[in-house]
PDB file with one MODEL, atoms N, CA, C and O in Angstrom:
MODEL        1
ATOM      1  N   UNK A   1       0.840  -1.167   0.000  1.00  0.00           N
ATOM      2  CA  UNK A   1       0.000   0.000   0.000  1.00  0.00           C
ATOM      3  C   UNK A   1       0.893   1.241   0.000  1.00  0.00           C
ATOM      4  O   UNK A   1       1.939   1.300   0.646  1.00  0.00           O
ATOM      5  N   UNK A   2       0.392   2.279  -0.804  1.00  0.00           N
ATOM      6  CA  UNK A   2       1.625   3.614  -1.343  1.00  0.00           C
ATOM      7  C   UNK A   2       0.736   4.181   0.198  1.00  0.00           C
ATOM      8  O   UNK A   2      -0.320   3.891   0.761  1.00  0.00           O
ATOM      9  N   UNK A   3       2.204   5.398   0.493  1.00  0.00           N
ATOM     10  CA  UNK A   3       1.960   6.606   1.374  1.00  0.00           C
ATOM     11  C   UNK A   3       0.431   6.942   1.183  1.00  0.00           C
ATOM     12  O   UNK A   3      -0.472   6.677   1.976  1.00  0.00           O
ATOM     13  N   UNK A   4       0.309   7.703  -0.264  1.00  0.00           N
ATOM     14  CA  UNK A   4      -0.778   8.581  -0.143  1.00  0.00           C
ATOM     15  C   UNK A   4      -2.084   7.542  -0.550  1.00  0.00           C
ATOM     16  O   UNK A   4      -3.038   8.250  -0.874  1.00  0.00           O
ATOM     17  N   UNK A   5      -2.367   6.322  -0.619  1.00  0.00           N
ATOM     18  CA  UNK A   5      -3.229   5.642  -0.327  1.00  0.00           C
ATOM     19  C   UNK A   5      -3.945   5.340   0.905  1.00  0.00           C
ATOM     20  O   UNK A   5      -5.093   4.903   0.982  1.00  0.00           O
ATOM     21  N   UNK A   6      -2.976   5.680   2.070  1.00  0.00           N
ATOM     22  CA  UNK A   6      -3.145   5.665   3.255  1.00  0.00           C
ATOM     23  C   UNK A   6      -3.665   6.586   3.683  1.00  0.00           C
ATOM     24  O   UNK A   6      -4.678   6.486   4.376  1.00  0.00           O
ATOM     25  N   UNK A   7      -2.985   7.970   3.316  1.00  0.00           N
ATOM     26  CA  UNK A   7      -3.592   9.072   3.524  1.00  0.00           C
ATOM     27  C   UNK A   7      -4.928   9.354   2.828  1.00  0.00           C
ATOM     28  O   UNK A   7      -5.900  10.012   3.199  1.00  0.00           O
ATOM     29  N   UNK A   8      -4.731   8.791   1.917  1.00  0.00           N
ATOM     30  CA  UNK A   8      -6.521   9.168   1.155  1.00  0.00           C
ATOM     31  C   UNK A   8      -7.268   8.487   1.826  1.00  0.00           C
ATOM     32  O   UNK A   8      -8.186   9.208   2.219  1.00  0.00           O
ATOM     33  N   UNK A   9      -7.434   6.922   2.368  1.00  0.00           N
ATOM     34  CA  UNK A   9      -7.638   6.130   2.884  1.00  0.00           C
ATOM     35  C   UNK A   9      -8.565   6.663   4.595  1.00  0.00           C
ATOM     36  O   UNK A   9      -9.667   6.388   5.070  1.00  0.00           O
ATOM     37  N   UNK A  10      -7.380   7.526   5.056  1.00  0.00           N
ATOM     38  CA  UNK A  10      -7.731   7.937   6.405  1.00  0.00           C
ATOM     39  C   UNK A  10      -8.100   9.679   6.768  1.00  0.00           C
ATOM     40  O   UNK A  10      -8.638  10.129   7.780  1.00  0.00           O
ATOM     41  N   UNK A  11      -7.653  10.333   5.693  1.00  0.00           N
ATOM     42  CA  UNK A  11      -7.985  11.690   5.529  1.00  0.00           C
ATOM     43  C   UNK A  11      -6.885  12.234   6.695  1.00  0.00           C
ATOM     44  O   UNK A  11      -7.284  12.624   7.792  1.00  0.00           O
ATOM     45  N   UNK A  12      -5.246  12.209   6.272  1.00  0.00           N
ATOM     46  CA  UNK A  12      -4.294  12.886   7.058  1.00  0.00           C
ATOM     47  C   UNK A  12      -3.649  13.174   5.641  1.00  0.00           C
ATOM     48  O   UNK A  12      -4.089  12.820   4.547  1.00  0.00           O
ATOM     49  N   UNK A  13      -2.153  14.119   5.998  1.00  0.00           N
ATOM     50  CA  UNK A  13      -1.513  14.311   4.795  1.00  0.00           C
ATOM     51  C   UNK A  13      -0.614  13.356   4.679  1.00  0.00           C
ATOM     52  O   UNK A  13      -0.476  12.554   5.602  1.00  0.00           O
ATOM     53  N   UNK A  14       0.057  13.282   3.673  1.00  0.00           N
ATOM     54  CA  UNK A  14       1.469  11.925   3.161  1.00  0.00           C
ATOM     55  C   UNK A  14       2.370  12.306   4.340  1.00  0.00           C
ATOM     56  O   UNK A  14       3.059  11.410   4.828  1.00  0.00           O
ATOM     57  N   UNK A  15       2.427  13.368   4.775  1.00  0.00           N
ATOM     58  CA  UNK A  15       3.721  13.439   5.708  1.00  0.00           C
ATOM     59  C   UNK A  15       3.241  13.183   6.753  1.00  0.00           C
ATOM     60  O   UNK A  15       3.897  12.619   7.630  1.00  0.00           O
ATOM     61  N   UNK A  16       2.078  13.510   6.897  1.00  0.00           N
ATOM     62  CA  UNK A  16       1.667  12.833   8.621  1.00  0.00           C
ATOM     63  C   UNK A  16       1.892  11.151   8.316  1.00  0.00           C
ATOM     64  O   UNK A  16       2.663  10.497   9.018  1.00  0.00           O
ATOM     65  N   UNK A  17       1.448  10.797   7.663  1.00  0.00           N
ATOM     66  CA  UNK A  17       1.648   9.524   7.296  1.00  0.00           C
ATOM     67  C   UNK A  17       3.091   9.283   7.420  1.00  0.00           C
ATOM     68  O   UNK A  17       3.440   8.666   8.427  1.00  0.00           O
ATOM     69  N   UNK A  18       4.005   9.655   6.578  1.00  0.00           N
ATOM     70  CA  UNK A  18       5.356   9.582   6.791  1.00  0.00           C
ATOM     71  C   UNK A  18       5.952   9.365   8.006  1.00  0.00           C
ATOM     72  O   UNK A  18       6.857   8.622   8.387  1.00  0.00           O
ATOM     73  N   UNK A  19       5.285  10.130   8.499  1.00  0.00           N
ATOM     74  CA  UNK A  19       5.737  10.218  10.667  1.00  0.00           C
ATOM     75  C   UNK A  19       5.292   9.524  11.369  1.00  0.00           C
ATOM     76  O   UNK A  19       5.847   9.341  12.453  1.00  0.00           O
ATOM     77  N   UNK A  20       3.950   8.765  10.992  1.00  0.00           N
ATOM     78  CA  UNK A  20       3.925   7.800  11.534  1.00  0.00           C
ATOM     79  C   UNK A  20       4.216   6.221  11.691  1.00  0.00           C
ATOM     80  O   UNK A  20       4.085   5.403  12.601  1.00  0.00           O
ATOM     81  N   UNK A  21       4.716   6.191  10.243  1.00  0.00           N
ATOM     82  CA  UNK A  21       5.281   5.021   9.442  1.00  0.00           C
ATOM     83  C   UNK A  21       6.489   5.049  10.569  1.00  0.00           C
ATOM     84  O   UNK A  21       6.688   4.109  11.338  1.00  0.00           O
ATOM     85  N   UNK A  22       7.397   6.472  10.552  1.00  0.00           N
ATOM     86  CA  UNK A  22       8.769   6.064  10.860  1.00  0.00           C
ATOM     87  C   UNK A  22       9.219   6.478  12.605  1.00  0.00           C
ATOM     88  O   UNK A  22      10.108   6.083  13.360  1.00  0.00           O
ATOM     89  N   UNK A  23       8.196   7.374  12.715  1.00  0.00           N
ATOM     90  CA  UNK A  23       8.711   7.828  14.332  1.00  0.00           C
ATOM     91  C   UNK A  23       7.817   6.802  15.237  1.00  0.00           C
ATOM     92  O   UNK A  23       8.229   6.062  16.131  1.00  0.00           O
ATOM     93  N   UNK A  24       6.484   6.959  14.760  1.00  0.00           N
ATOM     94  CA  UNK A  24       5.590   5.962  16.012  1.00  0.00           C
ATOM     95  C   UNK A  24       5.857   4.274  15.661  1.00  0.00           C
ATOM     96  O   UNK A  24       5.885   3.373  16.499  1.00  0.00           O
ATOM     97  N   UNK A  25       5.968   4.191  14.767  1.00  0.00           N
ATOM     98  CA  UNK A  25       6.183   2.033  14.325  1.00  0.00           C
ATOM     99  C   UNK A  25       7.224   2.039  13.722  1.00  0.00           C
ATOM    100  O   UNK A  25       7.329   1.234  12.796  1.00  0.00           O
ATOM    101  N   UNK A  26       8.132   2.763  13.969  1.00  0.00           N
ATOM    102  CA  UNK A  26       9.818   2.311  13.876  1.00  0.00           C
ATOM    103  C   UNK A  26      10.191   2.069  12.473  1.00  0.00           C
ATOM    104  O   UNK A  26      11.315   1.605  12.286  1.00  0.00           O
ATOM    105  N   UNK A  27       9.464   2.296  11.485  1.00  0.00           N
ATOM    106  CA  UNK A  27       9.725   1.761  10.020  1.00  0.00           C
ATOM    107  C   UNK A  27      10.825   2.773   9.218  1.00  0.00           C
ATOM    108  O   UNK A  27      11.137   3.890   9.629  1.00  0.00           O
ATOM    109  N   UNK A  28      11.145   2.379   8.454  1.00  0.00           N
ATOM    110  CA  UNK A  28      12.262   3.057   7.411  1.00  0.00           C
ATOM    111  C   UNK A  28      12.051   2.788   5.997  1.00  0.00           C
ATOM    112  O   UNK A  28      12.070   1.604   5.660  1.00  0.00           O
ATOM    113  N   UNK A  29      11.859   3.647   5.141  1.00  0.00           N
ATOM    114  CA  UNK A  29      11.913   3.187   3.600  1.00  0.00           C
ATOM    115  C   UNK A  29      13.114   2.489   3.580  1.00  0.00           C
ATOM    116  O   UNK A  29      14.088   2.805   4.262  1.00  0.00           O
ATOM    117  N   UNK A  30      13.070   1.597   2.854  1.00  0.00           N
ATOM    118  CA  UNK A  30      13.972   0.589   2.250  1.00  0.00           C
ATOM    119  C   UNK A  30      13.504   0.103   0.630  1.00  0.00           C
ATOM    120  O   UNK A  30      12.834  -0.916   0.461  1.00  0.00           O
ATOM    121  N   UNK A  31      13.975   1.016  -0.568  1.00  0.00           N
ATOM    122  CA  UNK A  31      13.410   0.701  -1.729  1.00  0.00           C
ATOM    123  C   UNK A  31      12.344   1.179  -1.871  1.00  0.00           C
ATOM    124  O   UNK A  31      12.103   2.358  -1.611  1.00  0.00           O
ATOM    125  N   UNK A  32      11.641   0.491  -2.239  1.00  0.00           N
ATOM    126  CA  UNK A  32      10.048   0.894  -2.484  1.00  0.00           C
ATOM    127  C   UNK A  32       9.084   0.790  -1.152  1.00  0.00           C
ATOM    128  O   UNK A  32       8.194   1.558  -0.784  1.00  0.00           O
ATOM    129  N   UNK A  33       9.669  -0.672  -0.442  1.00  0.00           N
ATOM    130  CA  UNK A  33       8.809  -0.651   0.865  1.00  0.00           C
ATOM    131  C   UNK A  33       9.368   0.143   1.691  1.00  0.00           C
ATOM    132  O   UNK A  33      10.318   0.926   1.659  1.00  0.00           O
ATOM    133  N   UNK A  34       8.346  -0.315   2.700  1.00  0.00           N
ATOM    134  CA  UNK A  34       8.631  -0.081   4.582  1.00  0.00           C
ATOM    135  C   UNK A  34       8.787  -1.216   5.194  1.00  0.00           C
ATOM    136  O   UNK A  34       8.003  -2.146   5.385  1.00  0.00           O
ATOM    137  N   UNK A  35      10.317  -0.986   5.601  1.00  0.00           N
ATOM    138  CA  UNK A  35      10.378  -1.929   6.734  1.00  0.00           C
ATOM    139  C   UNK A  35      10.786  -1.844   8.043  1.00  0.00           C
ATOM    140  O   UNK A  35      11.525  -0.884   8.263  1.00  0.00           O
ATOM    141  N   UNK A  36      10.451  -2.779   9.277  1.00  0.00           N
ATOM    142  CA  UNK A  36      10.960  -2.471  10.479  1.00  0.00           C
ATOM    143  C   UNK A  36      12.373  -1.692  10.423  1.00  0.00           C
ATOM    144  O   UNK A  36      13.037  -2.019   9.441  1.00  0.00           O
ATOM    145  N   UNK A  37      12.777  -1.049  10.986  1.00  0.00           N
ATOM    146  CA  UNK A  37      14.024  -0.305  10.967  1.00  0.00           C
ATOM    147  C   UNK A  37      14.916  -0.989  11.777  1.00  0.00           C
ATOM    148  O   UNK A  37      16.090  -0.694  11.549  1.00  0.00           O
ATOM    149  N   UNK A  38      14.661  -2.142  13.007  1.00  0.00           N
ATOM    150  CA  UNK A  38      15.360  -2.527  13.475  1.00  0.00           C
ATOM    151  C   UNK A  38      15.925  -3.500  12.714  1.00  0.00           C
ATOM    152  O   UNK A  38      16.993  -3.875  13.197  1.00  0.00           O
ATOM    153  N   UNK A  39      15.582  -4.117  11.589  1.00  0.00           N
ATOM    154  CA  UNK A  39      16.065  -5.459  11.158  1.00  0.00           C
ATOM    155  C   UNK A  39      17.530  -4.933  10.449  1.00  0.00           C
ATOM    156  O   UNK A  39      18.532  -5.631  10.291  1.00  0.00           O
ATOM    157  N   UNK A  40      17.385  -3.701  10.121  1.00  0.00           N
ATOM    158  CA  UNK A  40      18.889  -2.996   9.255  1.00  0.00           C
ATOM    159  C   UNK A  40      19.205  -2.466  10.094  1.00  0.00           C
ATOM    160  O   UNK A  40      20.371  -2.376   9.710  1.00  0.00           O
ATOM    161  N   UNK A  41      19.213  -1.879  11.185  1.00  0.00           N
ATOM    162  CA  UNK A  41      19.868  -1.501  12.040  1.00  0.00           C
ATOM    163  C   UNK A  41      21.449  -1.556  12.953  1.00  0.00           C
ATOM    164  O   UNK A  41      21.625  -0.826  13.929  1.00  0.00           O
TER     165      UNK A  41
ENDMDL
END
């Protein structure tokens, strides 16, 4: 699922989205996905 699918999805902007992907559930772009940030860490 893309950023702004989410955001359309839930009615926030891509960057709120962004912040929550990576500050509240620890995730990191990696490529195209999101992944846990701890596994590259």
């Amino acid at each position: 699922m893309k950023v702004r699918e989410i955001a359309s999805a839930v009615g926030i902007s891509n960057e709120r989205v962004r912040n929550i992907l990576h500050q509240h559930l620890d995730m990191t772009k990696l490529s195209a996905r999101w992944v846990r940030a701890i596994a590259y860490a």
